[in-house]
Structures are given as structure tokens and as C-alpha cells.
N, C-alpha and C positions, 0 to 999 in steps of 0.2 A: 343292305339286302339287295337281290339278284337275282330277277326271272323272266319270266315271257311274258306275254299276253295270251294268257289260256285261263281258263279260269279254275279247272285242276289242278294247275300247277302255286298258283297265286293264294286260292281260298285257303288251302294249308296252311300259310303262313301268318295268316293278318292278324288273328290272337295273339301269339307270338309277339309279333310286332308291336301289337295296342299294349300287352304287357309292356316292353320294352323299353315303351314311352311315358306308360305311367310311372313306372320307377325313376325317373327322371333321365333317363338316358335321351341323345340326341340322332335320332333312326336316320339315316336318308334309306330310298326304296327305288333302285334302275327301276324303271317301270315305260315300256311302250305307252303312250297316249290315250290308249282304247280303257286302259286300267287305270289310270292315273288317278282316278276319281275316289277307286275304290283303296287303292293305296292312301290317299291323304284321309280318310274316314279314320285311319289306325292314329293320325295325329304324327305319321311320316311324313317325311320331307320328301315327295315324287324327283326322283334327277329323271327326264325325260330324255328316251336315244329311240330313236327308228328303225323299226324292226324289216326287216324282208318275208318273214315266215306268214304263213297265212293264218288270219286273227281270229278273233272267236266268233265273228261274226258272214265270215268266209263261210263258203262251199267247202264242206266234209271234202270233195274228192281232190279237193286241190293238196293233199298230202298223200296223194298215188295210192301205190297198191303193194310196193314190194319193203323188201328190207333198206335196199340203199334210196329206195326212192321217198323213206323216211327218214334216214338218218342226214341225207346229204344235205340238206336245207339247214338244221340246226349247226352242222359246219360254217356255210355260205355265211348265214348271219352273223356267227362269232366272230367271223372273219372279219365283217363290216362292221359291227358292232364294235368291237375293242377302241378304234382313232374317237369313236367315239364316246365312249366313257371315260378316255382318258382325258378326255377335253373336260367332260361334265365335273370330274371330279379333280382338274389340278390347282392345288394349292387346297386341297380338301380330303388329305390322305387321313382315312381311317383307321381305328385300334384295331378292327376287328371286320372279317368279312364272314358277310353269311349270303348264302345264296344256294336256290333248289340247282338240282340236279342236272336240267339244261341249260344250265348260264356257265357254259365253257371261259365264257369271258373275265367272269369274278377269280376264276381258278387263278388264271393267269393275271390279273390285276393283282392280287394276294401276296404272288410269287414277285412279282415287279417291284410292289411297294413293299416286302417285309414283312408281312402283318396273315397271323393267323386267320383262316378258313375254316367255317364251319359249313357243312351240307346240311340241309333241312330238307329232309326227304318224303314227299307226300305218297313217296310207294313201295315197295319191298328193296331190299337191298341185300348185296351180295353176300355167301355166304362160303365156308371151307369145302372147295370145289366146283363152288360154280362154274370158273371158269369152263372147266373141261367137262363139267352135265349139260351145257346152255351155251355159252360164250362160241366156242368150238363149234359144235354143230350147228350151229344158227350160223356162221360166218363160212362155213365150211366152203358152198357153192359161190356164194357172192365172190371171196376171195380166188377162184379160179381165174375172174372174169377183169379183163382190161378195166372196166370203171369201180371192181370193186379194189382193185391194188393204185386206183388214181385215187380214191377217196383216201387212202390211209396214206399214203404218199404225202396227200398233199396237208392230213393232219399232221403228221409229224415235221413238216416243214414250218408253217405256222406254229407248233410249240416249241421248236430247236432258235425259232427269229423271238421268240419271246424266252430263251435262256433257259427252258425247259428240255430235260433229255428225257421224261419218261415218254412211256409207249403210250399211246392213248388209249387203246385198251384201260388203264389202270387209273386215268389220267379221267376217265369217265367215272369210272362203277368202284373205284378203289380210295375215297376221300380217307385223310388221315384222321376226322373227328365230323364225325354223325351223328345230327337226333331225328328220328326217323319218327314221325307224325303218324304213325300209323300203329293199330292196335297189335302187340305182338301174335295176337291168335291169327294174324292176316300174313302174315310171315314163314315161307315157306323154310322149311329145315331151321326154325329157328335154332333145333341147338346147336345148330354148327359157325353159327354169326359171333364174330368177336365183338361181343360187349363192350369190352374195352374201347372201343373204335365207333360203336354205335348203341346210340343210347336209346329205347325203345319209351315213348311219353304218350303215343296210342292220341287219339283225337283231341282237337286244340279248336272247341267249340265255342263259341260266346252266346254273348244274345246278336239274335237275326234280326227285331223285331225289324231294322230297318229295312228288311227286305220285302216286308206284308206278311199278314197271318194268313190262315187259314182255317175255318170251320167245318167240321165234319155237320153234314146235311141232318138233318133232326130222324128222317126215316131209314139212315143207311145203316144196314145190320153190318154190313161190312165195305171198307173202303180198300180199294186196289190202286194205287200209284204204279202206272208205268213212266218210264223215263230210261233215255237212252247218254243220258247227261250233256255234254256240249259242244262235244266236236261228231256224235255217229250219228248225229239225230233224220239223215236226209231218207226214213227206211218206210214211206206208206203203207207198204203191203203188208210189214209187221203191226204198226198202227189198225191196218183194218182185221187181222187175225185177233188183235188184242180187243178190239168191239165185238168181235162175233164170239171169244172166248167167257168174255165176262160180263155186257150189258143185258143179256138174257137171264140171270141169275137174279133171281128174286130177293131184295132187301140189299141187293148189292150196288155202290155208286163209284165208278171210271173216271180217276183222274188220269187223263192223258195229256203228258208233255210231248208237245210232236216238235218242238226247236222253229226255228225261221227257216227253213228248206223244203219245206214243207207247205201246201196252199189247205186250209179246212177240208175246204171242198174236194180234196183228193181222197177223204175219205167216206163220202157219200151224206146218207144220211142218215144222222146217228138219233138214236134214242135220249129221255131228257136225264137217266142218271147217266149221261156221259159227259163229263168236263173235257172240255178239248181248249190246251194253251199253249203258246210257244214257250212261255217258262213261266215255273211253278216255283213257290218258296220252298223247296225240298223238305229242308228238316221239320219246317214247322206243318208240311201234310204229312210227312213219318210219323210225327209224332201223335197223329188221330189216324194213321192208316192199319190195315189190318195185314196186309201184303205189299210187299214193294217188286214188282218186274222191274229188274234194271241191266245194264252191259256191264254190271261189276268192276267199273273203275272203282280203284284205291279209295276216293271222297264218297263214293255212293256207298259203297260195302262198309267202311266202316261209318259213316249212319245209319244203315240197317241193323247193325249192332248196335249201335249206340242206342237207338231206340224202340229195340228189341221186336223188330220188323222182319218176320220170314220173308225170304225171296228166294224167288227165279231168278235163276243166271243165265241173261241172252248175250253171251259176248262177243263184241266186233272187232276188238283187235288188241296186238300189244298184250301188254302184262293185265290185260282180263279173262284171257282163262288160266292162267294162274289161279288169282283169283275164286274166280269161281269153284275150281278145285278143292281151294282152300275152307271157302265157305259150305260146301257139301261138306268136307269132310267134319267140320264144327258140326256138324247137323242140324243146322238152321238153313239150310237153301237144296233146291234142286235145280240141275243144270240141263239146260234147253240148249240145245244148238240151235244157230241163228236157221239155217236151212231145216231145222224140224218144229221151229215155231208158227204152228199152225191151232186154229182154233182149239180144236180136241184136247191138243197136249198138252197145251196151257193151262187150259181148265181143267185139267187131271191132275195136271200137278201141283196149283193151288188148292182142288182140297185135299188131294191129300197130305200137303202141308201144314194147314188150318186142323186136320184132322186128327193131328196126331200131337196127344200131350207131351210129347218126348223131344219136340220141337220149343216147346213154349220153356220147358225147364232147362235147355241145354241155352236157350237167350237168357234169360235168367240168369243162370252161370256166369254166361261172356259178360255181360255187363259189370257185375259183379268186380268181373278180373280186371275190365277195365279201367274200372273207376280206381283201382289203385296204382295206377302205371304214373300220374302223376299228373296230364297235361299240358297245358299251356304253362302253370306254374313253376312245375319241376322242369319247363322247357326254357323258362326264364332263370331259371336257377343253373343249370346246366351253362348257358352261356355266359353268363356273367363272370363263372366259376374261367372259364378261357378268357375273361379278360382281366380277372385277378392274376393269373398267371404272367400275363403278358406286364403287367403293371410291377 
């Protein structure tokens, strides 16, 4: 297995993974240092490489502001990344590769050593037409521009020096065998995604307990989880709309995740049903919350389904308003733009959330659907199934 140090990208996997090894299989897990700890909890073998991308405990801004000034890093790194995992792993070539979405490097390890790749995808994936709804448009300007035809330049160089002729375009968002971690209700045009190619197993949950519980407070008539998850977390001024929104609501208690970028004290002084933490055990406050505020990353939305947690969608970047989109239209959430998230609108649009039965039975539903997508098991069954092949 094959990822970053993010812990979006990582937490999808580890089920997975813990499966893996309970069946008696022998996992190794690339994993930057920052993660490594969390990778050997699955009872994976951590192979350790040094990453250049900025870690999860990094400054939000240090991943810029535009399209290339997102993409061009996770090149940089693959780039530096490959000598060495080729080191970690020689005289240690596996049956079978699996790796999320930005570990470029596994792609081209796969294709070097012979050996089937599998994507484990913690977020939507391509579907008949993307390209030219999304692909197209979204690259449209960049590609006008000197550094955005030195970016592609210089990927296809790097995958033509590793014996690769596709375009990277395809070589990104076009894996020949996917199982996509996410609930298929979170999947945009799902009918148009080749099944065949991607297999939909919706959330691969365990037990958290290692992470700490949490108790919903004896007087709280209702509990609000905000949280902006782990890389947009550096937003005060939404923190302190998020206090004025909801600590004045009688029988109501404010957990608020503000991340490490963040000082308490930027947010004044707050009243005592307000919970103020850098980080929160997620699932297990979902699971006694009564609303969840979140940026609708792929792991937050679908635990707000999983445990059937209306929310706000305040999205900051990337494939979160998707997202969010998706989730309005399931009719379990309402979508906030981050520039109209202010006191009022919040609190408007939690009760009328809360308020309406038609909400509580459409989660009902989802869950429902998802409990039959298979999870973690049918996601260990699915790979195994690619190495019976290969055998």
C-alpha cells in the first residue's frame, strides 16, 4: 500500500489494511514518518520514504491558492519519492500493488515490477464524460500559461523515463481497477461510472476506540459538531460565527474543532456549553451529535451519513463542493458558502434542518443503502479476488 501523510487520504485505508492482515496476508504500507505509527496500528509493515509535500501538521496555506499551485507539489514529490521506494522495496517486489489516488509513485512501481494495481479511492472518481464536463474546463486557462504546459511537459517526461507512454491526464483519474471507499450516494453521475473498473464498498469503519470517546453532556438537548477536518482548519472568524450562531440556543452544547493554526484565545470568550479542541474523535462525537457543520471532505460526509448526522456544507476547496452538492441533493444537508457563513445563516439553517422530518427519514434511507455496499469486507474480498487472478 501507497499514500501520503494526510490523514484523508490514509484514514480510508487502515480497515482495509487491518483486514488484510488479519486474513493472514503480509501488508507493507509507504508511509511518510508523521503516519507511520498510525499505519503499524493495522499490524502493517511501515516502509518509510520522505516526503516534500506539506504534512498534516503544516500551515493550511502552504498548499497555495490556485490549480497548479496544487497540483505541482504532488509531481515534485513523486518525482523524489520513486529512487526512493525503489530502495525500500528492492529485493522485496510484491504480488500486488495498492495505493490511494496521489501516490503517482506506486503507479509507476506496479508498471516496473509487473504486478497488478489496485486504487483505493477515498473520494469520487471519474465517470463517462468527465473528462470534457470537469477535466477540460478546469485546465482550460492553466494550460494557456508557460508553467502550466511546463507542468505537463515535464509529467510526461518522468512517465516516458519510467517506460510509460500514457498521457497523465489518464495516468491520474483513469486506474484500470478501483474500489472506491466511499458511499455510492456521494458519487456524482454515478450511473455513468464503469462498475467494471470501480467497485463502490461505501465506508471501511472499525472500532476508533483508540482514538478516545466521547460523551454527550447530561443537559444537552442537542449537540453541534463543527469541524473543518485537517488541512482548512486555519478559519477564526468562521469559528467565532459558529459561537455566535449556536451557543446562545438554549439546551444546545458546541463542539468546536479549530485544528493547531488556530490560538483559543482568537476566539474570545466563549460561554461553558462551548467545547473548544484542536482535535476531536470525530465518529465517536457523530455518533451522540445532533448536527454536524463540516467542509464536506469525502471522510467527514460520508460519517455524517454513516451516522445519520444532518449538516451544513461550508466548503473550502477541491472536490468539497461537489460534495456538498451531492449531499443537498440526498436531502440530508444544507449548503453554506464559506463567504455567507455568518451567524444568522447558520442558525437558520440548522433548524430548519433539525426541523424537518423529511430529513431524518431520507438518513434513514442512506444508511440503510449503505450498509449493503459491503465495506471493509467486500473490500478485502475484492482484492484478494486480483490476487487470485494474478496466482
Amino acid at each position: 500500500m501507497f499514500s501520503i501523510a494526510a490523514h484523508g487520504h490514509v484514514n480510508p485505508s487502515l480497515e482495509v489494511i487491518r483486514e488484510l492482515v488479519a486474513r493472514g496476508h503480509r501488508v507493507t504500507y509507504a508511509i511518510p514518518p508523521s503516519l507511520a505509527g498510525k499505519v503499524a496500528g493495522t499490524g502493517a509493515e511501515p516502509k518509510l520514504w520522505n516526503s516534500t509535500l506539506p504534512g498534516p501538521d503544516d500551515d493550511p496555506e502552504a498548499w497555495g491558492t490556485t490549480l497548479l499551485d496544487n497540483v505541482e507539489p504532488f509531481l515534485d514529490d513523486a518525482i523524489q519519492a520513486l529512487p526512493q521506494l525503489l530502495d525500500a522495496y528492492e529485493g522485496d517486489t510484491p504480488d500486488l500493488v495498492l495505493h490511494d489516488i496521489t501516490s503517482y509513485p506506486a503507479r509507476v512501481l506496479a508498471h516496473r515490477w509487473g504486478v497488478p494495481a489496485i486504487s483505493l479511492s477515498p473520494n469520487l472518481v471519474a465517470w463517462d464524460g468527465y473528462e470534457q464536463e470537469v477535466g477540460e474546463p478546469t485546465w482550460e486557462e492553466p494550460l494557456k500559461t508557460e508553467r502550466g504546459q511546463a507542468y505537463y511537459a515535464r509529467f510526461h517526461a518522468w512517465l516516458e523515463e519510467n517506460g510509460i507512454t500514457e498521457h497523465p491526464d489518464p495516468f491520474v483519474g483513469r486506474p484500470a481497477r478501483s474500489i472506491v471507499l466511499i458511499p455510492k450516494a456521494l458519487q456524482p453521475n454515478a450511473d455513468r461510472v464503469d462498475e467494471r473498473v470501480h467497485s463502490f464498498v461505501g465506508a471501511c469503519q472499525g472500532d476508533r476506540s483508540a482514538e478516545g470517546g466521547w460523551k454527550r453532556p447530561a443537559d444537552a438537548e442537542k449537540v453541534v459538531l463543527v469541524s473543518l477536518g485537517s488541512s482548512f482548519t486555519k478559519q477564526p472568524d468562521f469559528y467565532r460565527e459558529c459561537v455566535k450562531a449556536f451557543a446562545g440556543l438554549p439546551g444546545w452544547h458546541l463542539v468546536l474543532q479549530i485544528g493547531r493554526h488556530v490560538d483559543p484565545a482568537e476566539l474570545g470568550e466563549v460561554p461553558e456549553n462551548v467545547e473548544v479542541r484542536d482535535w476531536v474523535p470525530q465518529l465517536a462525537v457523530l455518533r451522540e451529535a445532533d448536527l454536524f457543520v463540516t467542509h464536506a471532505g469525502a471522510g467527514g460526509s460520508q460519517e455524517g451519513l454513516a451516522t445519520g448526522t444532518p449538516m451544513i456544507a461550508v466548503p473550502q476547496a477541491v472536490d468539497q463542493f461537489g460534495n456538498a452538492e451531492m449531499l443537498v441533493g440526498l436531502g440530508v444537508a444544507r449548503h453554506v458558502p464559506a463567504e455567507e457563513a455568518r451567524a444568522g445563516v447558520l442558525r437558520g439553517a440548522a433548524l430548519a434542518l433539525l426541523d424537518d422530518p423529511e430529513v431524518a427519514r431520507r438518513m434513514k434511507a442512506i444508511q440503510g443503502e449503505m450498509a449493503e455496499e459491503g465495506g471493509t469486507r467486500r473490500a478485502a474480498d475484492l482484492i484478494e479476488a486480483e490476487l487470485s487472478v494474478r496466482r
